[in-house]
C-alpha positions as CSV (number, residue, x, y, z in Angstrom):
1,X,15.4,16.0,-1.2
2,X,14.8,12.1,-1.9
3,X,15.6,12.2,-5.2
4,X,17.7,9.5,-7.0
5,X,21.7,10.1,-7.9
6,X,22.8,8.5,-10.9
7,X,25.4,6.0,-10.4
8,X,28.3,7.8,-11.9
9,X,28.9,11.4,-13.6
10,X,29.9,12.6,-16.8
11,X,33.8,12.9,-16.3
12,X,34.7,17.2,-17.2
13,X,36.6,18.6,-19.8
14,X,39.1,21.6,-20.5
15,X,36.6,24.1,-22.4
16,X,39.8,26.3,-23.1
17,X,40.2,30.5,-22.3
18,X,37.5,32.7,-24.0
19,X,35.2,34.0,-21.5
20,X,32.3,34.6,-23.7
21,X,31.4,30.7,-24.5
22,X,32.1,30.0,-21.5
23,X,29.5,33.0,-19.6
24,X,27.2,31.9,-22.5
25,X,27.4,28.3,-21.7
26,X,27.5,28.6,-17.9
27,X,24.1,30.8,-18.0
28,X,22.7,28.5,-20.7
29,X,23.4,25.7,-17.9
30,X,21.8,27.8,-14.7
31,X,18.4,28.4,-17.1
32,X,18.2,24.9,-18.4
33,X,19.1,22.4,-15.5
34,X,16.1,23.0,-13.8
35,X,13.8,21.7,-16.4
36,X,16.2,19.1,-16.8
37,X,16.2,17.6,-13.3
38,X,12.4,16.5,-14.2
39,X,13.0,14.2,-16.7
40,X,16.7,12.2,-15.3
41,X,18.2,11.4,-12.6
42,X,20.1,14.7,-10.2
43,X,23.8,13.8,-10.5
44,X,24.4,14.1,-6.5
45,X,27.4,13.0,-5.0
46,X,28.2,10.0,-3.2
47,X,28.9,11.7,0.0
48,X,25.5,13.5,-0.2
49,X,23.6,10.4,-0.8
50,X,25.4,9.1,2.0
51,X,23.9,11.8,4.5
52,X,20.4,11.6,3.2
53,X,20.4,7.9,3.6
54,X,22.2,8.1,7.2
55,X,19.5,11.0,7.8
56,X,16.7,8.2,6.9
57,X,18.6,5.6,9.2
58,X,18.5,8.4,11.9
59,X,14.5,8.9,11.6
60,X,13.8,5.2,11.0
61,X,15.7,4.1,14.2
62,X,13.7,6.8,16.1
63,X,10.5,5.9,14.9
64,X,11.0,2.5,16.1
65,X,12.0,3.2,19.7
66,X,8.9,5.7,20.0
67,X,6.5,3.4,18.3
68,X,7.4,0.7,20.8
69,X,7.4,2.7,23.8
70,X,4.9,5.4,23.3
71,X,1.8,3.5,22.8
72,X,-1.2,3.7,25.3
73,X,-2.2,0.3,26.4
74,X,-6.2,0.9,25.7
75,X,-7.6,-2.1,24.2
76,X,-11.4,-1.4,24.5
77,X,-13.0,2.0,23.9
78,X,-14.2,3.3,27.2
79,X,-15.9,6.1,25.8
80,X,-17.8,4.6,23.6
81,X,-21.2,2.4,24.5
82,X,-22.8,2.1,20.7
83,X,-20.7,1.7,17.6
84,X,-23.7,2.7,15.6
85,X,-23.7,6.1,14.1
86,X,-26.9,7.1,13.3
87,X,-26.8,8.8,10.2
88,X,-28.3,8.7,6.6
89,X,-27.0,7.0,3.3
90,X,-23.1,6.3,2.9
91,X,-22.5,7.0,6.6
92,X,-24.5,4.9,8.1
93,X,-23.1,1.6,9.2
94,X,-22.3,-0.1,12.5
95,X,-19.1,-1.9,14.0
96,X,-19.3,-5.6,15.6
97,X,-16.8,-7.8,17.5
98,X,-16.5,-10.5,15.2
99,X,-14.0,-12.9,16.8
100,X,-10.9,-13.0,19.1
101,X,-7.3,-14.2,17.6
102,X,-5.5,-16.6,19.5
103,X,-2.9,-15.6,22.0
104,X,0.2,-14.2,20.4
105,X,-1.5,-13.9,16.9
106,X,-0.7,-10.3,15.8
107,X,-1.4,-9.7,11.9
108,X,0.9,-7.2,11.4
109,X,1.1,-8.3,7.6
110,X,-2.1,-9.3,6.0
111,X,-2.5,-11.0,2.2
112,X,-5.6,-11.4,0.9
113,X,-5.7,-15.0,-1.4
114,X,-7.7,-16.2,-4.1
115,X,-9.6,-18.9,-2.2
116,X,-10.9,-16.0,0.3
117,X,-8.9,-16.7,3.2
118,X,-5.8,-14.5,4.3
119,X,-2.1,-14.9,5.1
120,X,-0.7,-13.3,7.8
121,X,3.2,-13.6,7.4
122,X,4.1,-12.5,10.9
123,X,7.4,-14.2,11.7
124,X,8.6,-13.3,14.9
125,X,6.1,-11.0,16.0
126,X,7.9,-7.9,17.1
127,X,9.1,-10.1,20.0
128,X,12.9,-10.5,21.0
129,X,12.4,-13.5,22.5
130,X,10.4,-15.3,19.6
131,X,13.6,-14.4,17.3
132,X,16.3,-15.5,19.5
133,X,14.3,-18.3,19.9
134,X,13.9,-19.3,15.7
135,X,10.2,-19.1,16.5
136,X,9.1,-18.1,13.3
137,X,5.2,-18.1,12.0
138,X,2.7,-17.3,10.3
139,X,-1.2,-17.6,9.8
140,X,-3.8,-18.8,8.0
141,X,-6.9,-17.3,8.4
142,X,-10.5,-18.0,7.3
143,X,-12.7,-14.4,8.8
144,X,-16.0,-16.1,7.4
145,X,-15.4,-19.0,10.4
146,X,-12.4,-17.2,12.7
147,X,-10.5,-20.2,12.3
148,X,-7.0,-19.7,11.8
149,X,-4.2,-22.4,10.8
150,X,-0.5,-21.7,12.3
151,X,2.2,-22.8,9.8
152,X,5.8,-22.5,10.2
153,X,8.1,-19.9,8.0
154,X,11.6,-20.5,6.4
155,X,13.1,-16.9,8.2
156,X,11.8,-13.9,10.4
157,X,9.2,-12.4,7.9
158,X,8.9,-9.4,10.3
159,X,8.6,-6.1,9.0
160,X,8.8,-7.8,5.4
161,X,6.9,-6.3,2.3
162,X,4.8,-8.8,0.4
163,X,2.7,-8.7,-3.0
164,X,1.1,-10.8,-5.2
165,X,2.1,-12.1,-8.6
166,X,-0.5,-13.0,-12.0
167,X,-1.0,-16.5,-10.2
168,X,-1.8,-14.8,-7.2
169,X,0.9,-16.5,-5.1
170,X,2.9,-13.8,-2.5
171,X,6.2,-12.5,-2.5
172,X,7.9,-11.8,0.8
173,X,10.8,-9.5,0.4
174,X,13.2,-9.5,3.0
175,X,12.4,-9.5,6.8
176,X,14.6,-9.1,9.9
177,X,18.3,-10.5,10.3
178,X,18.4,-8.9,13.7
179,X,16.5,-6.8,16.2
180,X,17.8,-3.7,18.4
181,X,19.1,-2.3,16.2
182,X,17.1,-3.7,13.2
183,X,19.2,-5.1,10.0
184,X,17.1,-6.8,6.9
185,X,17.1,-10.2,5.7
186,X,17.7,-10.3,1.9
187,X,15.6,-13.1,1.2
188,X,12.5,-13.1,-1.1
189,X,10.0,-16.1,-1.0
190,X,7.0,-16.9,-3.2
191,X,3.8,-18.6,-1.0
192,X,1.7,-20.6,-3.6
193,X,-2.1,-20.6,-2.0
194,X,-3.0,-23.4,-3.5
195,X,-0.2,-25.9,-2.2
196,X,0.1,-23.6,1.2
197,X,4.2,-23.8,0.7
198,X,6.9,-21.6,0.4
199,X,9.6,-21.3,-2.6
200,X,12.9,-19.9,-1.5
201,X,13.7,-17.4,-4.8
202,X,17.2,-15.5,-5.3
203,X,18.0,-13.3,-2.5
204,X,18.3,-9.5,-3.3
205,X,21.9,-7.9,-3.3
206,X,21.1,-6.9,0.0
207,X,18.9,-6.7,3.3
208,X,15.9,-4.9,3.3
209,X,13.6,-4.4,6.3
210,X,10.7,-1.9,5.7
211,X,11.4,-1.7,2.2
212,X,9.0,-0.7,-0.2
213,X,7.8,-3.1,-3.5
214,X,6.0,-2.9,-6.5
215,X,4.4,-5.7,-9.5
216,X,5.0,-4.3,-12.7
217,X,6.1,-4.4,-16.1
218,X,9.8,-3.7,-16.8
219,X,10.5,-2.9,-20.4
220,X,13.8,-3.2,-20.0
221,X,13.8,-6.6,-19.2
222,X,10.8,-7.8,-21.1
223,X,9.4,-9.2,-18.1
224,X,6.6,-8.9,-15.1
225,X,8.1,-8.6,-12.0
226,X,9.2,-6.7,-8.9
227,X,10.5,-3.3,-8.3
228,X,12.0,-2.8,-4.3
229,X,13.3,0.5,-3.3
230,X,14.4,1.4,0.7
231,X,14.8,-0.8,3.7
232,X,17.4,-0.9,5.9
233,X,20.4,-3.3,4.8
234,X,22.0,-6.2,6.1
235,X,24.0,-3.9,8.3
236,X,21.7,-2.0,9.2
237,X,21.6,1.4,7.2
238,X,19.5,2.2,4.7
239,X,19.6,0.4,1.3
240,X,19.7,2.9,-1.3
241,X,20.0,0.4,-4.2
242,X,17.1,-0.1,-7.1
243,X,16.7,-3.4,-8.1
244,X,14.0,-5.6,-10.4
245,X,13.3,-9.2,-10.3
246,X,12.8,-10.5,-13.4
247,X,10.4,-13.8,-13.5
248,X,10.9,-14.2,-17.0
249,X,14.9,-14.9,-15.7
250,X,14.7,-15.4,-12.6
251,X,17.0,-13.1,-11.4
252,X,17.6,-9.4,-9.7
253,X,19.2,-6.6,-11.5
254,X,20.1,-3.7,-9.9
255,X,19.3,-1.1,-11.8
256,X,21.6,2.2,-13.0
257,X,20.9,4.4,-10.7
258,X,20.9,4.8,-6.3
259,X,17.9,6.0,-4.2
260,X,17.3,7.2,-0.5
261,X,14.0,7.2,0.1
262,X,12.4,6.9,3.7
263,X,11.4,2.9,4.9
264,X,7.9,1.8,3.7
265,X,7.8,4.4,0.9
266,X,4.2,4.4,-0.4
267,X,3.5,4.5,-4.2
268,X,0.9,3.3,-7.1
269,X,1.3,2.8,-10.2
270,X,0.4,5.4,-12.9
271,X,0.8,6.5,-16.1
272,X,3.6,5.7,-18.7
273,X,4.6,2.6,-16.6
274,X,5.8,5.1,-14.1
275,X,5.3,5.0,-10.0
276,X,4.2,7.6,-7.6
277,X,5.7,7.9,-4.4
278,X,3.4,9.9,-2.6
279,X,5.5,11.3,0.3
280,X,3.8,9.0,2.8
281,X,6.3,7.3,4.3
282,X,7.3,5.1,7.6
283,X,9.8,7.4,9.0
284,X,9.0,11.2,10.4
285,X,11.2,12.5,7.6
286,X,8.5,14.8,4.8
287,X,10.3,13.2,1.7
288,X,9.5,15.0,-1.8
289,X,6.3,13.6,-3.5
290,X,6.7,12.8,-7.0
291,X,6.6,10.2,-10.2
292,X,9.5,7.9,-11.2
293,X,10.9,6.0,-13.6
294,X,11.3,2.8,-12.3
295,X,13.5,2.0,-15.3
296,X,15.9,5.2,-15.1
297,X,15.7,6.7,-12.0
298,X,14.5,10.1,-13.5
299,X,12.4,12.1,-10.7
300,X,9.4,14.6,-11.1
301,X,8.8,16.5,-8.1
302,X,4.7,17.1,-7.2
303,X,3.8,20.1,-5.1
304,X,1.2,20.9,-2.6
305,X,1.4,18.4,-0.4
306,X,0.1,20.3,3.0
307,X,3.2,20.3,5.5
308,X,3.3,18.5,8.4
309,X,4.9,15.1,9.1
310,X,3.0,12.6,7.0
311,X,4.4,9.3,8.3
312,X,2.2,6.7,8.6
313,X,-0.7,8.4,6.9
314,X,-2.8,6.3,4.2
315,X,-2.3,6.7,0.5
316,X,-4.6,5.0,-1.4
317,X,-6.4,6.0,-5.4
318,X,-9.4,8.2,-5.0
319,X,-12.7,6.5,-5.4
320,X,-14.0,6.7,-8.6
321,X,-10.8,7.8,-10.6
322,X,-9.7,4.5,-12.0
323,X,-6.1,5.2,-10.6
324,X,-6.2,8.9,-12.2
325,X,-6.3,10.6,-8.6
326,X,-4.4,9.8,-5.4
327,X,-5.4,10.3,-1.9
328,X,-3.2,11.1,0.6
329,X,-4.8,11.4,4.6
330,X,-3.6,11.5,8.0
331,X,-0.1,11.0,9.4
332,X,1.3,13.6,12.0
333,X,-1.2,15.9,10.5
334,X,-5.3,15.6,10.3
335,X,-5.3,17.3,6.9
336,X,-5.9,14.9,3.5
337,X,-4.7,16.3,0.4
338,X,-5.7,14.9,-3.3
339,X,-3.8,15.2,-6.4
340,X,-4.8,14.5,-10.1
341,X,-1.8,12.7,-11.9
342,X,-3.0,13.2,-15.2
343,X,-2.6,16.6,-15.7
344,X,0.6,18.3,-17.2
345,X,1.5,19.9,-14.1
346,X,0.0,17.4,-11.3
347,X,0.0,19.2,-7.2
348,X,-1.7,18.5,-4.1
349,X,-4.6,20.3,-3.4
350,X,-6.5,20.8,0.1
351,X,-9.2,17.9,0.8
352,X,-11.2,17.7,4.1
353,X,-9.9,17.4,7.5
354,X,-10.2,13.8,10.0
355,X,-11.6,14.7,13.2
356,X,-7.6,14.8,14.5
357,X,-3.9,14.0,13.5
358,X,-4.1,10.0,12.9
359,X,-0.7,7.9,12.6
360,X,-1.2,4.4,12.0
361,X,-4.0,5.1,9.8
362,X,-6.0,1.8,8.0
363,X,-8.0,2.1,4.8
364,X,-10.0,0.1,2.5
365,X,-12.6,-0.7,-0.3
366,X,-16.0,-0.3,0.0
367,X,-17.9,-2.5,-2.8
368,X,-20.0,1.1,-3.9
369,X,-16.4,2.3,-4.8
370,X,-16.0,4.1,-1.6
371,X,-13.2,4.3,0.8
372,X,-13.3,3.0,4.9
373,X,-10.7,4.8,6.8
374,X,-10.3,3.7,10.6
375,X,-7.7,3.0,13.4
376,X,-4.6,4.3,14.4
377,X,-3.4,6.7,17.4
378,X,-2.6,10.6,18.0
379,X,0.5,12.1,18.1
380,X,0.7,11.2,21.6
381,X,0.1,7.6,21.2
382,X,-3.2,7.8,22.9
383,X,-5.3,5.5,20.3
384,X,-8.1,6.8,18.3
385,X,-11.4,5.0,17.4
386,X,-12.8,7.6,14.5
387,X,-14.3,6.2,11.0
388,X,-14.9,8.1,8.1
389,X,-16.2,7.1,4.5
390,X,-14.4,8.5,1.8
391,X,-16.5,9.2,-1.2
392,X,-16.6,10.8,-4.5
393,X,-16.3,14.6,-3.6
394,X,-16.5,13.8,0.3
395,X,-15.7,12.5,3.2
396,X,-18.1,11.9,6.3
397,X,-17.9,10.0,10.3
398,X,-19.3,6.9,10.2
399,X,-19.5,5.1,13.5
400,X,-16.5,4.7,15.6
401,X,-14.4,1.0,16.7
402,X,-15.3,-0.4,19.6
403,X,-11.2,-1.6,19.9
404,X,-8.7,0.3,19.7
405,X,-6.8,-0.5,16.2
406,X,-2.8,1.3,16.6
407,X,0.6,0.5,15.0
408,X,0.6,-3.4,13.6
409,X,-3.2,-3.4,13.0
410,X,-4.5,-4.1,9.4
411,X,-7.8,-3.8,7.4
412,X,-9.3,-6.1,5.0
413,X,-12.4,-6.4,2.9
414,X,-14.6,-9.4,2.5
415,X,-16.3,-10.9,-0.7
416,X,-19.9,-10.0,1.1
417,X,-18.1,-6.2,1.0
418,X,-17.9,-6.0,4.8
419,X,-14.5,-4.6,6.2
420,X,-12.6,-5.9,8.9
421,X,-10.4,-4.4,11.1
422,X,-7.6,-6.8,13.1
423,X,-4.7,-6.5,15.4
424,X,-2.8,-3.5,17.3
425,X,0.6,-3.3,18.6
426,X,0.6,-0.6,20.9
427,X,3.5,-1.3,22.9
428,X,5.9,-4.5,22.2
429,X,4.2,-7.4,23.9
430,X,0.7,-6.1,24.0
431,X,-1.5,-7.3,21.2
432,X,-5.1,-6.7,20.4
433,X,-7.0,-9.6,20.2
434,X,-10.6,-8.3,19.0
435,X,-11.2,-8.5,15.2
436,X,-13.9,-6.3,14.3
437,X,-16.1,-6.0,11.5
438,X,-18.2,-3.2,9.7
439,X,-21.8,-3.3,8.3
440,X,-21.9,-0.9,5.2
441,X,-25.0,1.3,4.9
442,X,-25.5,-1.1,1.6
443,X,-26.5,-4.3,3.5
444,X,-30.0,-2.9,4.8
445,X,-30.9,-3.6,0.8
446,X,-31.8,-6.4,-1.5
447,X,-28.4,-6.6,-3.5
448,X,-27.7,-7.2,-7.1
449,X,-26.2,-10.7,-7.9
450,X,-23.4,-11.8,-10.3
451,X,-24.7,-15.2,-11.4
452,X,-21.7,-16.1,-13.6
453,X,-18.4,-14.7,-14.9
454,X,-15.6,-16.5,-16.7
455,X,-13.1,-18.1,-14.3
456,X,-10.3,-16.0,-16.4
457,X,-10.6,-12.5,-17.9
458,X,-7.5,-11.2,-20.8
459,X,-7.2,-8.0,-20.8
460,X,-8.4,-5.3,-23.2
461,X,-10.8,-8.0,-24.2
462,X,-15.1,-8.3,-23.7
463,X,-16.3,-10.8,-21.5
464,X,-19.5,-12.2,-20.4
465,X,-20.9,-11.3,-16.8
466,X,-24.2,-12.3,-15.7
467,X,-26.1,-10.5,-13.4
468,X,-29.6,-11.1,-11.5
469,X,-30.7,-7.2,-10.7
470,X,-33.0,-6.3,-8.3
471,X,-36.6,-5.6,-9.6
472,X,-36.9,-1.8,-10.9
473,X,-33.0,-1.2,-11.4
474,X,-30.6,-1.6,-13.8
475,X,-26.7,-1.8,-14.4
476,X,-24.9,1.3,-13.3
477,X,-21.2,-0.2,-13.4
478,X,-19.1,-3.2,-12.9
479,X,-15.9,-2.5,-10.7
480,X,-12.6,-4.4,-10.1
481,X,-10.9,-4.1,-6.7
482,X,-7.7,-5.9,-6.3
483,X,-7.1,-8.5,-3.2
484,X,-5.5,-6.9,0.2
485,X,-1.7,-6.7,0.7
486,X,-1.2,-4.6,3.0
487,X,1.9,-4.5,6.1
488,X,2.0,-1.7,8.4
489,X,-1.4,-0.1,7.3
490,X,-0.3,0.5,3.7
491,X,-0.6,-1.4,0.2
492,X,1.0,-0.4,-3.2
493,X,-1.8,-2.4,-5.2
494,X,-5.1,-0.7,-4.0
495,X,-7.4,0.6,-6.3
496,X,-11.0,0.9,-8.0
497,X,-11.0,0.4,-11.6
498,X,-14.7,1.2,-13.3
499,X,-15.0,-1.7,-16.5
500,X,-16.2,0.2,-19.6
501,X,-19.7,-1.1,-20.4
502,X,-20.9,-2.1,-23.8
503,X,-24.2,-1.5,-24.9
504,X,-25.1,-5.3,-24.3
505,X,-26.3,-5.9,-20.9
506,X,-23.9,-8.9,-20.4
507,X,-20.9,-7.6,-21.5
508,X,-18.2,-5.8,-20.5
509,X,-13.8,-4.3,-21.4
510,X,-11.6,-5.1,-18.9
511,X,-10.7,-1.5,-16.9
512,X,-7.0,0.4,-16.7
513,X,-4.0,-0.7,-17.5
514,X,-2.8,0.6,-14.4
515,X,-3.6,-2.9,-13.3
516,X,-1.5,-6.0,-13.2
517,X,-2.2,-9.7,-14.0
518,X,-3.5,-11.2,-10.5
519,X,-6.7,-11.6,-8.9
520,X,-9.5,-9.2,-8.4
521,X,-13.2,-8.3,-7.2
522,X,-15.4,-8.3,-9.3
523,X,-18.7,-6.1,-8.2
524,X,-22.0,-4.9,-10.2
525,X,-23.6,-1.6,-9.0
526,X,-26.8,-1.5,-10.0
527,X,-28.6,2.6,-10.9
528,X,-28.9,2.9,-6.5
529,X,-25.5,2.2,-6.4
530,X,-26.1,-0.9,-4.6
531,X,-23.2,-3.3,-5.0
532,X,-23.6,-7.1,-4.8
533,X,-21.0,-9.3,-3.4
534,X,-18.3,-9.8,-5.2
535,X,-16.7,-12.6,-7.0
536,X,-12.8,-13.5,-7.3
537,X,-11.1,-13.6,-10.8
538,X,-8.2,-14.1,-12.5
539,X,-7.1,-11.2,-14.8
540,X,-4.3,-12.3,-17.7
541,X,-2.1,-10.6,-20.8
């Protein structure tokens, strides 16, 4: 079980020699504990934290070597000689080569700024010779002209995790120290866009290297900031530790409590400033789905979860539930599986299948509040070129890659609302160059248009949004998508977040307060459920 052990345990006392208070006692104990474990932290031992978290060492390391040996070396799709699917509504749509990346430019890490452009913080590239070297970069790309910028990097961002703060600058946590075996860089940076430089912050109290991270709120510490779980440590094994950076401060605490969790756990936010780990890891562990405390450590299993290993499957909040529902689809397995967090007993249940068992799995926003999934490989590494559109109550192929997309690739979408689909590592060394791009069904229509919003939004507050809409339709709903961070095909910020509408056509409330201060799409669906192109914004308070 990946559940957290509390950092210490209540020291025992002599209860003295009467049996009966002590059966009494002792049964009240067996019938209670259980519905205690939900709500704090299990009191395990420091030895049995210390095998789950060399058990997660164990599965990470292997991961690695088969993810860098295993891979088929199939850059084109052979199979395949039209990428358009010819089918009806939401399905329809069409794949395009868009561009090629220069040589040696592999965006295995992808952040979407403000300005429109992305940051691909690659460091040393999954090449040995790169890091022993101190060749260290990254990218700036612009997918509207295929131009790309190289910049140098302070450290080996490799196999970081990065997210965006309320200015919508980037964190980098951590990176690698070494490869073969892999140890983690404690280091966190903060990339402003706008000045294009990097601001080394405190370090963490150790390495992580595919560690998992989180913006939030932190009551405790009256401040916005980062929670980091997972990684492996400056020496190499995991890092169990739970820590917060505090911007307020400026500083890490480590919080009261220890965690093993598999590397690149993936998690949203949800209710009661709590976070879901969704049992969607990196590793081929099947860790324990559930909702945590951030703050305490306490741990709520959720059940349903079809079996089957689940690493590197895509977890993302199911269209149209404004962060309510989660998603959770491919991995060793070709089974999805949704699960409705607000409920007082939440559990998996059984959602359609993918056409087969996809690692490596990519997903993201369509502007009608729909979900692309694409990319990845079978269980045998051979590399799969399926697309599917995630809907409301569905899922449906939509045409298939022309490129094959595996381990390393990432998926992004555009203001116009077009995805595209970069990258591939299939073996160490071998890189996919194509970037390729996706025509949503909603492009063969005359679209709405947002004609002016305000260049900041507070929350819980009404703004003004003006919108030209297309002869004979009318406002349906205005949606807010945050920008892209994703790193090895998965993102803790994703998300669809319906505003509420007022009865004046102008004006609308900010959505959830699942969401955090930062930058977002903003897109008006008009009664087709056409979307227009969206606009970027800064949400505050």
């Amino acid at each position: 079980m990946n559940q957290p052990a509390a950092a210490a345990t209540a020291k025992g006392e002599t209860v003295g020699n009467r049996k009966l208070p002590v059966l009494l006692a002792l049964a009240a104990a067996l019938l209670i504990a259980p519905l205690l474990a939900i709500n704090k932290p299990a009191t395990a031992q420091p030895a049995a934290l210390k095998q789950r978290a060399d058990e997660i060492t164990y599965h990470t390391v292997t991961e690695i070597k088969q993810a860098r040996t295993r891979g088929k070396v199939q850059l084109a799709n052979a199979e395949t000689a039209s990428t358009t699917l010819q089918a009806s509504g939401v399905a329809s749509g069409s794949w395009y080569k868009q561009c090629t990346l220069p040589s040696g430019f592999n965006p295995i890490h992808a952040s979407q700024q403000p300005d429109g452009t992305l940051l691909f913080p690659i460091g040393s590239a999954n090449s040995t010779g790169n890091f022993d070297a101190g060749t260290f970069v990254m990218y700036r790309f612009n997918p509207s002209t295929c131009s790309s910028t190289r910049l140098a990097t302070p450290v080996d961002m490799f196999c970081n995790v990065h997210i965006k703060n309320a200015a919508g600058n980037t964190y980098v946590l951590g990176g690698t120290a070494q490869y073969d075996p892999f140890h983690g860089l404690a280091t966190l940076y903060e990339y402003d866009w706008k000045t294009r430089t990097f601001t080394e912050r405190p370090s963490m109290s150790d390495g992580r290297w595919y560690p998992g991270a989180w913006y939030r709120y932190s009551k405790t510490y009256a401040s916005w900031g980062i929670f980091t779980l997972s990684g492996l440590g400056s020496d190499g094994n995991l890092n169990t530790r739970a820590e917060f950076y505090s911007e307020r401060e400026q500083r890490w605490y480590r919080l009261p409590y220890d965690y093993a969790v598999e590397t690149y756990p993936q998690g949203v936010p949800t209710t009661g400033n709590n976070l879901f780990l969704s049992g969607e890891t990196f590793s081929g562990d099947n860790p324990t789905p559930g909702i945590l405390n951030p703050e305490t450590g306490s741990f709520r299993p959720v059940q349903g979860l079809p079996a089957g290993e689940r690493s590197q499957g895509a977890t993302f909040f199911a269209p149209g539930s404004s962060g309510r529902s989660v998603i959770a689809a491919g991995g060793g397995s070709a089974s999805t599986a949704k699960v409705n967090l607000y409920v007082s007993s939440p559990a998996y249940t059984t959602g359609p299948s993918l056409a087969a068992a996809t690692r490596y799995l990519s997903n993201t926003a369509l502007w009608d509040g729909r979900r692309l999934l694409t990319g990845g490989e079978d269980r045998s590494g051979n590399p799969l070129y399926y697309s599917y559109v995630y809907g409301f109550s569905s899922m449906v192929r939509t045409a298939n890659t022309a490129y094959s997309h595996q381990y390393h690739s990432t998926l992004w979408t555009q203001p116009s609302g077009r995805p595209c689909l970069a990258g591939g590592n299939p073996q160490r060394g071998v890189v996919q160059p194509a970037v390729e791009c996706f025509r949503p069904w909603y492009e063969a229509y005359t679209r709405p248009a947002i004609t002016s919003a305000p260049s900041t939004i507070t929350r819980g507050q009404a703004f003004s949004l003006g919108v030209s809409w297309v002869s004979g339709t009318s406002r349906k709903e205005i949606h807010f998508f945050p920008l892209t961070d994703t790193t090895h095909q998965s993102e803790a910020q994703n998300g669809d977040y319906k505003a509420t509408l007022t009865t004046t056509g102008g004006v609308v409330n900010t959505p959830s307060t699942l969401m955090p201060p930062g930058y977002y799409f903003i897109v008006a669906i008009d009664s087709r459920g056409v979307p227009s192109k969206a606009v970027i914004r800064q949400l505050v308070g």
